[in-house]
Structure formats: C-alpha cells, structure tokens
C-alpha positions, 0 to 999 in steps of 0.5 A: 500500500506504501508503495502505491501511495509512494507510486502515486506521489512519483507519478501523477506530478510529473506526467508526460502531456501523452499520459496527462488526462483530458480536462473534462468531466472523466479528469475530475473523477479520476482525480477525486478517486485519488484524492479519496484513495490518497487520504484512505491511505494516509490515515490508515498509515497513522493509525496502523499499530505498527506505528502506535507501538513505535510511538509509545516505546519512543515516548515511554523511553523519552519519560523514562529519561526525563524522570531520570534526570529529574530525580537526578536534579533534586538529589544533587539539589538536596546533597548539600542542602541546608534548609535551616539557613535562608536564602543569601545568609549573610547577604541580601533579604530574600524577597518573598512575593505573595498572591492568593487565590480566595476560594469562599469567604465563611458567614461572618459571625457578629457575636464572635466578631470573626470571619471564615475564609478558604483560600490558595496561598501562594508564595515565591522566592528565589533561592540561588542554592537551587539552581540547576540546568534545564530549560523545564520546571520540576513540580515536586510533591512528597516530602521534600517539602520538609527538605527545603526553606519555607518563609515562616509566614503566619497571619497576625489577626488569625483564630485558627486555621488548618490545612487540607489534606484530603486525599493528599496534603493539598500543596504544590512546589516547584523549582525553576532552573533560575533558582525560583521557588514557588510553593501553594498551598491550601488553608482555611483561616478564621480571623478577627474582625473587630466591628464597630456597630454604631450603625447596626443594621446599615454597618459597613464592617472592615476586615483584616488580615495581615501577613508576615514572618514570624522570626524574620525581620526586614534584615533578613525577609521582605514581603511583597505583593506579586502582581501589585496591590490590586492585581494580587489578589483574585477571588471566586466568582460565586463567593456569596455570604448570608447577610453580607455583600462583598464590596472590595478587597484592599491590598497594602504593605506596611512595616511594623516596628518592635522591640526586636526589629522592623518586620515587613507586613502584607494587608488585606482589607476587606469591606463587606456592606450589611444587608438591610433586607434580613433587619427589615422582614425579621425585625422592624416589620414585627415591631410596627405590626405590635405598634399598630396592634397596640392602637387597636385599644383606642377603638374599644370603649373605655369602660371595657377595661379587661379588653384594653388593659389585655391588648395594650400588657400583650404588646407591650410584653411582645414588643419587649420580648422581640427587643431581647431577641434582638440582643441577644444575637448581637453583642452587649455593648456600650453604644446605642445603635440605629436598631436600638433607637427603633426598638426604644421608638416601638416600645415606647408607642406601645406602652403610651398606648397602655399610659393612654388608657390609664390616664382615661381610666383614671378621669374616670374614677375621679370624675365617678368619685366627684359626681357621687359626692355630689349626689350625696350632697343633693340629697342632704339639701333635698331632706333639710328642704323638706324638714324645713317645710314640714315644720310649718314655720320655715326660714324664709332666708334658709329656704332660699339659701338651701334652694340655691344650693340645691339648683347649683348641685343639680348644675355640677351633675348635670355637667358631668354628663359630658365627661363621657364625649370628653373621654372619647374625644381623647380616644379619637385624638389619640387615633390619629396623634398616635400613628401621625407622630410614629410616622414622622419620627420613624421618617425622621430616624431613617433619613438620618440613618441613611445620610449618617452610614454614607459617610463611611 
C-alpha cells in the first residue's frame, strides 16, 4: 500500500502531456478517486499499530529519561542542602512575593466578631542554592517539602486555621532552573474582625488580615505583593455570604516596628456592606405590626377595661420580648445603635398606648368619685328642704339659701354628663396623634440613618 501511495506521489506530478488526462468531466473523477484513495491511505498509515507501538516505546523511553534526570536534579539539589539557613545568609533579604487565590469567604459571625475564609496561598522566592540546568520546571510533591526553606509566614489577626489534606496534603512546589521557588498551598483561616456597630443594621464592617514572618525581620525577609496591590489578589466568582455583600478587597504593605526589629507586613482589607433586607422582614416589620396592634385599644370603649388593659400588657410584653431577641444575637455593648433607637421608638408607642388608657381610666374614677359626692350632697339639701317645710314655720332666708344650693348641685351633675364625649374625644385624638407622630419620627430616624452610614 506504501508503495502505491509512494507510486502515486512519483507519478501523477510529473506526467508526460501523452499520459496527462483530458480536462473534462472523466479528469475530475479520476482525480477525486485519488484524492479519496490518497487520504484512505494516509490515515490508515497513522493509525496502523505498527506505528502506535513505535510511538509509545519512543515516548515511554523519552519519560523514562526525563524522570531520570529529574530525580537526578533534586538529589544533587538536596546533597548539600541546608534548609535551616535562608536564602543569601549573610547577604541580601530574600524577597518573598505573595498572591492568593480566595476560594469562599465563611458567614461572618457578629457575636464572635470573626470571619471564615478558604483560600490558595501562594508564595515565591528565589533561592540561588537551587539552581540547576534545564530549560523545564520540576513540580515536586512528597516530602521534600520538609527538605527545603519555607518563609515562616503566619497571619497576625488569625483564630485558627488548618490545612487540607484530603486525599493528599493539598500543596504544590516547584523549582525553576533560575533558582525560583514557588510553593501553594491550601488553608482555611478564621480571623478577627473587630466591628464597630454604631450603625447596626446599615454597618459597613472592615476586615483584616495581615501577613508576615514570624522570626524574620526586614534584615533578613521582605514581603511583597506579586502582581501589585490590586492585581494580587483574585477571588471566586460565586463567593456569596448570608447577610453580607462583598464590596472590595484592599491590598497594602506596611512595616511594623518592635522591640526586636522592623518586620515587613502584607494587608488585606476587606469591606463587606450589611444587608438591610434580613433587619427589615425579621425585625422592624414585627415591631410596627405590635405598634399598630397596640392602637387597636383606642377603638374599644373605655369602660371595657379587661379588653384594653389585655391588648395594650400583650404588646407591650411582645414588643419587649422581640427587643431581647434582638440582643441577644448581637453583642452587649456600650453604644446605642440605629436598631436600638427603633426598638426604644416601638416600645415606647406601645406602652403610651397602655399610659393612654390609664390616664382615661383614671378621669374616670375621679370624675365617678366627684359626681357621687355630689349626689350625696343633693340629697342632704333635698331632706333639710323638706324638714324645713314640714315644720310649718320655715326660714324664709334658709329656704332660699338651701334652694340655691340645691339648683347649683343639680348644675355640677348635670355637667358631668359630658365627661363621657370628653373621654372619647381623647380616644379619637389619640387615633390619629398616635400613628401621625410614629410616622414622622420613624421618617425622621431613617433619613438620618441613611445620610449618617454614607459617610463611611
């Protein structure tokens, strides 16, 4: 088949005019048949297993060689090696760039003011004991990552952290014949994150995370970012957290001074904005459905004390029990925060409305006790009239002062009949003062809240 294809190759170019066909239909089908025939040809010549067979012995030796070789490279390498001593001892700081990857930020947790987060650290150096001769990198796994210097890096503001090792240790290392080092690894650290919740629940909290060695000082180490302060740091595309939003991450280098010497330091600042949704349907939804329920009180009678006296303890001791709840899933703190001043506002509203109906109440009471010192009194004048009279010889000047008397008492009870209209007309105030001045004040509160957190 070889050398028909090989026939083919020879003769067809260069064919005599004698031999060359015509130009016509039968030319162009006798030249597809040859190009079909041709291309037959030449995929099963690929594909023919003589020819695989040779292929994988020439890659397999190829592997077998390079394998070779490069654990030949790394047992020279590590022959003299010795990874107590940083880089260039004695001479120059080794510079250490720094880039992550973040995989996940956690739940941020305000009552433990911390925050979760998964990430690929990654760090390069150069280390000149290392070099060898090549034009392609090693990626080395094992144990040689207890042969070799590591950077002693930690994070300053970390809890704990801990690292993967499912199904293997999750780190990657790899030499450059230059002498680079670049070594990632995998972690989960939980650090601190001081919050200020002044303006809890519309707070933009600020965490940071601070990188740098343990042992050595500028003298001996400096950290820097790889690819710059806003490029070194990448983060997943779906990160989504609970109640916060991710507004940016923030890269600096800074040194730290201490008594031991200057120490070179990473940054990252992350600005994570609250949700407002979650404080709104949980909470201020609640507290002005109890407000409103608590103004149910000013259309029942007054006189239907059990009613009211019900209505207005329930809400009250509901609207007390939601402000706990509240608390209770915050820290104690000493400020008072936006949320606070709402719940005061609601609580406060609730518990006018039982102080309105004690002070009705109490009109009342003293308006019976009056009117029924009155009536007694009347009936007093009513029987020393008719003694008077009785007797035959009455007082003219007696009888008249009595009658005066009498008719003044009938004027003060007769008044007393619109102490009622006057009771309800305080309920009828009191039903639209109520929810017009809630409405305000709560109008009030959010436009400060709102002009007040932009600040930030």
């Amino acid at each position: 088949m070889v050398a028909e294809v090989t026939t083919w190759f020879t003769a067809s170019p260069f064919q005599t005019d004698q031999h060359r066909p015509q130009i016509g239909c039968s030319a162009s089908s006798s030249m597809s048949a040859q190009i079909s025939w041709l291309a037959f040809s030449f995929i099963f010549f690929m594909f023919d297993p003589a020819t695989l067979a040779d292929q994988n012995d020439k890659d397999h030796d190829l592997e077998t060689k390079r394998t070779a070789n490069a654990t030949k490279t790394l047992d020279l390498l590590f022959k003299s090696y010795d990874k107590r001593l940083r880089p260039k001892f004695g001479g120059r700081p080794v510079t250490v760039y720094v880039d992550l990857y973040i995989v996940d930020i956690g739940e941020i947790s305000v009552t433990s003011m911390d925050y979760r987060m998964t990430m690929y650290f990654r760090q390069t150096w150069q280390d000149p004991r290392l070099r060898f001769s090549g034009t392609s990198q090693i990626v080395a796994q094992g144990d040689i990552l207890n042969n070799i210097w590591i950077p002693d890096t930690y994070f300053k503001d970390e809890k704990r952290s801990n690292f993967h090792e499912i199904t293997k240790k999750n780190y990657v290392l790899t030499f450059w014949p230059n002498g680079t080092v670049f070594f990632s690894i995998r972690i989960s650290v939980t650090g601190v994150c001081p919050m200020k919740l002044h303006k809890y629940p519309m707070d933009c909290q600020k965490c940071q995370l601070n990188i740098m060695s343990y042992s050595y000082s500028k003298v001996d180490a400096i950290y820097i970012w790889k690819r710059g302060h806003e490029h070194s740091v990448e983060q997943a595309t779906d990160i989504s957290l609970p109640q916060m939003d991710l507004v940016r991450i923030k890269g600096s280098e800074t040194t730290d001074v201490y008594s031991t010497g200057n120490y070179s330091r990473l940054s990252l600042t992350f600005t994570f904005k609250r949700r407002l949704s979650l404080f709104i349907t949980e909470t201020y939804l609640p507290s002005i459905l109890i407000v409103a329920l608590s103004w149910i009180s000013f259309w029942i009678n007054y006189k239907a004390a059990p009613a009211r006296v019900a209505l207005c303890i329930t809400t009250v001791l509901t609207m007390i029990t939601l402000t706990a709840a509240v608390q209770n899933s915050l820290p104690r703190v000493t400020y008072t925060k936006y949320s606070d001043w709402i719940l005061i506002l609601c609580l406060v509203y609730v518990f006018g409305a039982l102080v309105e109906f004690a002070v009705i109440n109490f009109h009342d009471s003293l308006e019976t006790r009056k009117r029924d010192k009155l009536n007694r009194k009347l009936k007093k004048v009513d029987l020393e009239i008719g003694s008077d009279t009785g007797d035959g010889e009455p007082s003219d000047l007696k009888t008249r002062y009595l009658q005066r008397q009498l008719s003044s008492l009938r004027e003060k009870i007769k008044s007393f009949t619109e102490q009622d209209v006057n009771v309800e007309r305080i309920d009828s105030r009191s039903r639209i003062l109520f929810p017009l001045t809630f409405l305000i004040i709560n109008v009030a509160f959010w436009i400060y809240f709102v002009i007040d957190s932009a600040r930030e």
